[in-house]
N, C-alpha and C positions, 0 to 999 in steps of 0.2 A: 843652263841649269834647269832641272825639271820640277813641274810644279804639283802638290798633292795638298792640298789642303783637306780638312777636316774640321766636320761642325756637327753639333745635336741637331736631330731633326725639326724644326719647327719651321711654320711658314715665315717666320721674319728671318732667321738665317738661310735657306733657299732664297727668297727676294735678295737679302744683301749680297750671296755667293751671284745672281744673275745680274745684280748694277752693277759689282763692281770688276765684273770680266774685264779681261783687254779692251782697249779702245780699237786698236790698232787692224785690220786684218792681214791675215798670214795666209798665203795661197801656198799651192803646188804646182809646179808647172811642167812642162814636157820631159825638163832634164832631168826631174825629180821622177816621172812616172817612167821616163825610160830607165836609169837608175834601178828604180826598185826592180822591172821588169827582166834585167840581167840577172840580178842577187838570184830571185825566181828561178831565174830558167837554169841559174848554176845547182840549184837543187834538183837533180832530174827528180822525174815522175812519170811509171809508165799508166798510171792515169791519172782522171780529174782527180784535183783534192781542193776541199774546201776550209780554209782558214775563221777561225774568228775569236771572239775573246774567250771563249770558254776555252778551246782549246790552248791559247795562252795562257791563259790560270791554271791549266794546269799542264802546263812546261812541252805541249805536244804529245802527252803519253795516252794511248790509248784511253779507250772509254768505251760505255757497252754501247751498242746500236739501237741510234733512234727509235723508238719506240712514241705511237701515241699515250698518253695517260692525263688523268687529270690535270697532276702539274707542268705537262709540255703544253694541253690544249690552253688551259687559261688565259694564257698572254693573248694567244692569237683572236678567242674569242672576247674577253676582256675590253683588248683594245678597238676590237669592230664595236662594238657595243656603244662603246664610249663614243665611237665617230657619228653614231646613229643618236645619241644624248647632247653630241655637241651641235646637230643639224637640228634634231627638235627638242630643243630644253624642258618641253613641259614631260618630255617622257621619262619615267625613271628607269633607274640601271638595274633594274629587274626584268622588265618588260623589257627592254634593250638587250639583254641576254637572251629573253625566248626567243626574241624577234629573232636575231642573228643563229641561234640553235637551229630555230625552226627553217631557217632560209639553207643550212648546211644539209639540212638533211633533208629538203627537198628535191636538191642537187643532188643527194645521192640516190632519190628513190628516181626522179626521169632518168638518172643514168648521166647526170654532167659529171658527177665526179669518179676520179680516175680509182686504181685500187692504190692502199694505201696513204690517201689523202685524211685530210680529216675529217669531211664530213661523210668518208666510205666508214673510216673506224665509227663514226657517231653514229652511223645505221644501224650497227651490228651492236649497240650496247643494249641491257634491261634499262626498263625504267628506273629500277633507283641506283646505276649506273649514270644515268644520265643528268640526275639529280645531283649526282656529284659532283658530274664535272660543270653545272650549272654554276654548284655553290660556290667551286672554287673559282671561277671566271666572275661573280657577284665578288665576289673578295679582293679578288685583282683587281675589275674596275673600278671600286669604292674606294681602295688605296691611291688608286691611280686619280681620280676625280678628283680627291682629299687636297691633295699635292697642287692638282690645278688651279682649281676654286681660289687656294690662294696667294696663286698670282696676281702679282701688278699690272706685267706687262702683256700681252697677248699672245696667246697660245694658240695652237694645232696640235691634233695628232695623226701624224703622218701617216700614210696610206699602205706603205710597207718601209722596211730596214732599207739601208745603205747596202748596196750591191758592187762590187768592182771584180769585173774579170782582168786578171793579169793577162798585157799583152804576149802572144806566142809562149806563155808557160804554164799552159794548162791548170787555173791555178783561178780560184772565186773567193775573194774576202767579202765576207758578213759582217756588218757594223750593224745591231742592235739600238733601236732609239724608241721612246716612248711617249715622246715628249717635245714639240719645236716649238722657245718661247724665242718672240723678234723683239730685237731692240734696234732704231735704226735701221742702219746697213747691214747689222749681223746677225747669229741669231747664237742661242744656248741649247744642247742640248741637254734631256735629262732623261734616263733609264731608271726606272723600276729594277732595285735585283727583292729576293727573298732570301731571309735569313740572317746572316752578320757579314761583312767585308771580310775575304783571310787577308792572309800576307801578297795575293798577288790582287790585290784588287785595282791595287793602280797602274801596272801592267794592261788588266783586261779595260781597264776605261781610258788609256792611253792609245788602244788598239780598237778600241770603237770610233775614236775620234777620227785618226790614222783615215781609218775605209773611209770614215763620215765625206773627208775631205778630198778622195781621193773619187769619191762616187758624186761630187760636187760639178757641175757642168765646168764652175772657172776653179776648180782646184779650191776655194773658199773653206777654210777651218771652221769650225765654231770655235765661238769667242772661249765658249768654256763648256767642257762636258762634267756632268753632273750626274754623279749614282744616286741612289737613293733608294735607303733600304729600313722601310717603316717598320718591321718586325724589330730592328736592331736599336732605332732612333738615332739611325749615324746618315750623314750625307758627306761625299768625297767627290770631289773634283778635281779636272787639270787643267790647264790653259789650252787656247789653241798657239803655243808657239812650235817656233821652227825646231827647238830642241827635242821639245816632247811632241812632236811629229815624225822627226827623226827616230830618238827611241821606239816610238810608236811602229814603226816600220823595222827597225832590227828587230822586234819582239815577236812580229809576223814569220818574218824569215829564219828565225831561228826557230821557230815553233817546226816550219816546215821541216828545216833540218832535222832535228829530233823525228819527225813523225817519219821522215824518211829512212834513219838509223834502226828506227824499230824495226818497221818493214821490215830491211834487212835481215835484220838479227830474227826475225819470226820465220823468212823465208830460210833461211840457213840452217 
């Protein structure tokens, strides 16, 4: 049976949604990643394609091409921010945005960064372009710290997403996390979305968890993944069991399907 719980946002029900996770842990192991690896590679693809929860949110169907903008950079900067607040507490997450601005775009003016990266797009902005995407990375991180702060248990924020290349099927899932709180042996993740949860919300954090675990060195679930989405005052989670692991992974694969039938149908 799969799990989806639902709560208002405040810091006492976050803490109760991360105590009272599974005890238990739920791994994936060889049979499970060769498994998924065949479903995969029965989807041909005459190239890379990159999987992840957005794109199961919204069922595989096309979407317009990456683009940087304020609300794509925020996260990325946001979250560096916050890593540089959680090494020196005394600094705030104002200055921890310049710091981290100022560090991109120094990389873009020696020439470290490539074209199309983010800190090439932040070269090329005006200053009160830049101001923007300042404000909105100050807003991410302040959301994101909010959430922290009031933890019980001890937190990180991880240094990049969960990665998993599919073997022999040309094929990258993306799990999104924001957030690694430990308890014991296990840990919880929690993601930052903006705006309100739709109808596929627990799909797309079934398929965060999925990668989480599958880009885990021993196959290791998190005990419980956790959205959380401050603008709405809603938080949703799921377990790490084996069923909503499973699901987790038909959601992937059917998203490919779909993205493969369009293909088709656009090349035809």
């Amino acid at each position: 049976m799969n799990t989806l719980l639902h709560r208002r946002h405040t810091a006492e029900h976050l803490n109760e949604l991360i105590e009272s996770a599974p005890q238990g842990l739920v791994a994936l192991n060889d049979d499970h990643r060769r498994s998924l690896s065949a479903r995969f590679r029965g989807v041909a693809s005459s190239e890379h394609r990159r999987v992840d929860a957005w794109s199961v949110e919204r069922a595989g169907q096309p979407s317009t091409p990456f683009r940087w903008g304020p609300n794509t950079a925020r996260r990325t900067i946001g979250n560096a921010a916050l890593r540089r607040v959680a090494a020196k507490p005394e600094l705030l997450i104002s200055d921890a945005v310049r710091f981290e601005t100022d560090d991109l775009l120094l990389r873009a003016v020696s020439g470290s960064s490539r074209a199309g990266s983010l800190g090439y797009w932040l070269s090329c902005l005006s200053h009160p372009a830049l101001g923007l995407v300042s404000a909105e990375a100050m807003n991410w991180a302040t959301q994101l710290m909010e959430a922290a702060q009031g933890l019980i248990l001890p937190w990180l924020i991880p240094a990049s997403d969960a990665y998993y290349d599919v073997a022999t099927a040309r094929t990258t899932l993306r799990g999104r996390r924001d957030l690694i709180v430990e308890r014991d042996q296990s840990r919880i993740i929690i993601r930052l979305r903006a705006g309100a949860p739709g109808k596929s919300a627990g799909p797309g954090l079934r398929s965060d968890m999925t990668i989480d675990a599958l880009a885990h060195v021993d196959g290791i679930a998190p005990a419980r993944f956790i959205g959380l989405w401050p603008e709405a005052g809603v938080l949703l989670s799921v377990d790490g069991t084996m069923s909503d692991l499973r699901a987790g992974a038909r959601d992937l694969v059917r998203t490919a399907v779909v993205q493969r039938r369009t293909r088709l149908a656009i090349a035809a």
